[in-house]
C-alpha positions as CSV (number, residue, x, y, z in Angstrom):
1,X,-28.5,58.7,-16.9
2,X,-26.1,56.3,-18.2
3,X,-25.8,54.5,-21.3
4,X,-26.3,50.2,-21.6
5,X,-23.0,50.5,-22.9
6,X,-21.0,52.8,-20.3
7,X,-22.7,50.6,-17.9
8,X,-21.6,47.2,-19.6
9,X,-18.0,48.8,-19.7
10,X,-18.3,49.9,-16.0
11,X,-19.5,46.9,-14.8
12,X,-16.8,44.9,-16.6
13,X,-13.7,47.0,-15.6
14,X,-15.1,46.8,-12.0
15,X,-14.8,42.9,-12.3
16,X,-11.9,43.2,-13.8
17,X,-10.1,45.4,-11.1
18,X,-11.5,42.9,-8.2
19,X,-10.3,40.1,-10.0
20,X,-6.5,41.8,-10.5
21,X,-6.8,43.0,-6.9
22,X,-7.4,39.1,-5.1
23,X,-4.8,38.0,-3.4
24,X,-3.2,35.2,-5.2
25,X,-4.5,31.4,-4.2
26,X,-1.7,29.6,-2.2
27,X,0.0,26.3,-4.3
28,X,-2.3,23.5,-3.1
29,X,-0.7,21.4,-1.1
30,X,1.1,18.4,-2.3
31,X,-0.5,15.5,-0.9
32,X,1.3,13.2,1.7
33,X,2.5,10.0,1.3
34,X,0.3,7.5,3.5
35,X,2.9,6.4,6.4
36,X,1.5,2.6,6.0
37,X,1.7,2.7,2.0
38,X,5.5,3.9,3.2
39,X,6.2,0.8,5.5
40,X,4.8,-1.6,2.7
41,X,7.4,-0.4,0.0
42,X,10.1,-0.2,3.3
43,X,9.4,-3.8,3.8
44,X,10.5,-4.8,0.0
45,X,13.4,-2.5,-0.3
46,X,14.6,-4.5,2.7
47,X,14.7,-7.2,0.8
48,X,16.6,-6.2,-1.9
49,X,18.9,-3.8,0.5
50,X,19.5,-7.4,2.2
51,X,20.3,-9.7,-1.3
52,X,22.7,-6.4,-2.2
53,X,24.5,-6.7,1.8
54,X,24.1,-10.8,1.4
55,X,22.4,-10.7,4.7
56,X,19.8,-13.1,5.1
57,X,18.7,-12.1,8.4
58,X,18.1,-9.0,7.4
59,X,15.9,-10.6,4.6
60,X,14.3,-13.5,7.2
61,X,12.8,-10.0,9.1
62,X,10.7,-9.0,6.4
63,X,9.5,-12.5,5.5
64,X,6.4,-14.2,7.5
65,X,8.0,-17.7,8.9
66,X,5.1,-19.5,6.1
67,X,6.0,-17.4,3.4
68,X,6.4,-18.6,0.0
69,X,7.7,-18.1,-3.3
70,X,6.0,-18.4,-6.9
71,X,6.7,-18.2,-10.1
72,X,4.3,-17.8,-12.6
73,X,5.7,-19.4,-16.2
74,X,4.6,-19.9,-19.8
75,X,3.7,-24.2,-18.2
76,X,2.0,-23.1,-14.5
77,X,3.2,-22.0,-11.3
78,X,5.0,-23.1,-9.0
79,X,5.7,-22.5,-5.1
80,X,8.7,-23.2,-2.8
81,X,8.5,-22.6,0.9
82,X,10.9,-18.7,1.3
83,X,13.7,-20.9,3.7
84,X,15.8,-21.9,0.9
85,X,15.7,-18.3,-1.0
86,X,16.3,-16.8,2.4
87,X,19.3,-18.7,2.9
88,X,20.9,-18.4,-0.6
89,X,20.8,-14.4,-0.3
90,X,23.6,-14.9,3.1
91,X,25.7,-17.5,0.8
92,X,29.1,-16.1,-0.1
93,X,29.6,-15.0,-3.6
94,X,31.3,-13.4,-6.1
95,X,28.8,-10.8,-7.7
96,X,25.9,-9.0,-6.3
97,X,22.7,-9.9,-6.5
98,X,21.1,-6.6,-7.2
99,X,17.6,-6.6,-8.6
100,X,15.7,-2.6,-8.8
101,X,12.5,-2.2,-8.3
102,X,10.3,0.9,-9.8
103,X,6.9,1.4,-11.4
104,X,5.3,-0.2,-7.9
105,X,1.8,-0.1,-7.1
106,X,0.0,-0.5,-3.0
107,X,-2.9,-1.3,-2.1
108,X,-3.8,-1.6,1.6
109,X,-6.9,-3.0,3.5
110,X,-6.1,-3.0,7.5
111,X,-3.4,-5.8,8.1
112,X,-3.9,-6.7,4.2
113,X,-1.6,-5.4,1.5
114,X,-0.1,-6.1,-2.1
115,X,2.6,-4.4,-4.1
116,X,2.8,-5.0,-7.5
117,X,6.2,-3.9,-9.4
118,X,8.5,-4.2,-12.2
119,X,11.8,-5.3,-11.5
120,X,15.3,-6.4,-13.3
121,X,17.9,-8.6,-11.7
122,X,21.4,-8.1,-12.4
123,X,24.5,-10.4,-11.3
124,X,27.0,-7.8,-10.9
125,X,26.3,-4.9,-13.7
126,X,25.0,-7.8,-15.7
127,X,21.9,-7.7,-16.6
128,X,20.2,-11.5,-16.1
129,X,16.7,-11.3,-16.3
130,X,13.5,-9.4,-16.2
131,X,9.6,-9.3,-15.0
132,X,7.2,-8.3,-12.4
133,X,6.6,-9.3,-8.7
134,X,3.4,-9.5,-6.4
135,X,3.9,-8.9,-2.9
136,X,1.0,-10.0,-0.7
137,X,2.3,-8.9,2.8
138,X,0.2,-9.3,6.6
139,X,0.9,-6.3,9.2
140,X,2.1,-8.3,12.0
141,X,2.6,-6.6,15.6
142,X,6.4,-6.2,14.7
143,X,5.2,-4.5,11.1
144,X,4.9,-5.7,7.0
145,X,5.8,-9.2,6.5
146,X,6.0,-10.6,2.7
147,X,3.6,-14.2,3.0
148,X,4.0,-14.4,-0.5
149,X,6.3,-13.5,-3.5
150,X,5.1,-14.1,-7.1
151,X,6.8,-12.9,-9.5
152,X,7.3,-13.7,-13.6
153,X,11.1,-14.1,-15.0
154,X,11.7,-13.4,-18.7
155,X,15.3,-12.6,-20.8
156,X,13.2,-11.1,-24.2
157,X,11.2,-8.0,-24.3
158,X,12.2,-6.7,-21.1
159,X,12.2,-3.1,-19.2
160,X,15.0,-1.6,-17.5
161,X,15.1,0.6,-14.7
162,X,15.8,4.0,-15.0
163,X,19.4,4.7,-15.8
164,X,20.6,1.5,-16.3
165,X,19.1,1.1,-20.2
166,X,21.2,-0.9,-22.6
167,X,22.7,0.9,-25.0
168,X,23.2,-0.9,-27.8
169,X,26.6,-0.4,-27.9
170,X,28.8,-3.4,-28.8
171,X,32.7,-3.1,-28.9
172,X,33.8,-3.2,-32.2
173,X,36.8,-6.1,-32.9
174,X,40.3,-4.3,-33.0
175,X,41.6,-4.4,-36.6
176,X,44.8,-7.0,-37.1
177,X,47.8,-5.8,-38.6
């Protein structure tokens, strides 16, 4: 006859032992990215891959032919038909017009979507200005077109991307003799 307490020790190694002897549980799976939350964000890279190139038919592609622009200040909003900013992205310049984008969000309802994202524009490697944009894009048969860009512009205050943080640095004057 055996004991409570041989049997509480017997009992517990015998858990113990199956536990040790499971075969270990496989990594779970990352999830996928959504192929539509993909051709959203494909859309806007466009078109900043298009201001960078100074292509604006590559930018005109991702735009709807009403799309418009906002921007939403410290006095209102205003709109502009996207023709003119289209056709300023394709005019010859000296610096690029490069403006990262990170931090985005997407939200998707059938031919519906909106990305939301922080950006910083920069005329060359110089930084200009700052804010966040609102995408509000239609899934046409051809794919994501942006129907409307919103966006805020500030110079105080601001976020950088990734890797391209001030630093603070200023070049010290050299000493005259």
């Amino acid at each position: 006859m055996k004991t409570p307490l041989l049997q509480t020790l017997a009992t517990t190694a015998t858990l113990i032992l199956l536990t040790a002897c499971q075969p270990e549980s496989p990594e779970p799976e990352a999830p996928q990215p959504d192929p539509e939350e993909a051709a959203v964000v494909a859309a806007v890279t466009q078109l900043f891959d298009a201001m960078r190139a100074g292509d604006s038919e590559m930018a005109r592609a991702v735009f709807h032919p009403d799309a418009r622009l906002g921007r939403a200040g410290e006095n209102g909003i205003s709109f502009s038909p996207a023709d003119g900013f289209i056709e300023s992205i394709g005019r010859p310049r000296d610096v690029v017009y490069d403006e990262p984008i990170w931090d985005w969000t997407v939200q998707i309802d059938g031919r519906l979507a909106h990305m939301w994202t922080k950006y910083a524009f920069y005329l060359g490697d110089d930084f200009s200005h700052c804010g966040e944009e609102s995408f509000q894009m239609y899934k046409s048969d051809t794919g994501w077109q942006i129907t409307q860009l919103i966006d805020t512009s500030r110079r105080e205050d601001c976020f950088y991307p990734p890797g391209r943080e001030p630093t603070g640095e200023t070049e010290e004057p050299e000493p005259e003799n």
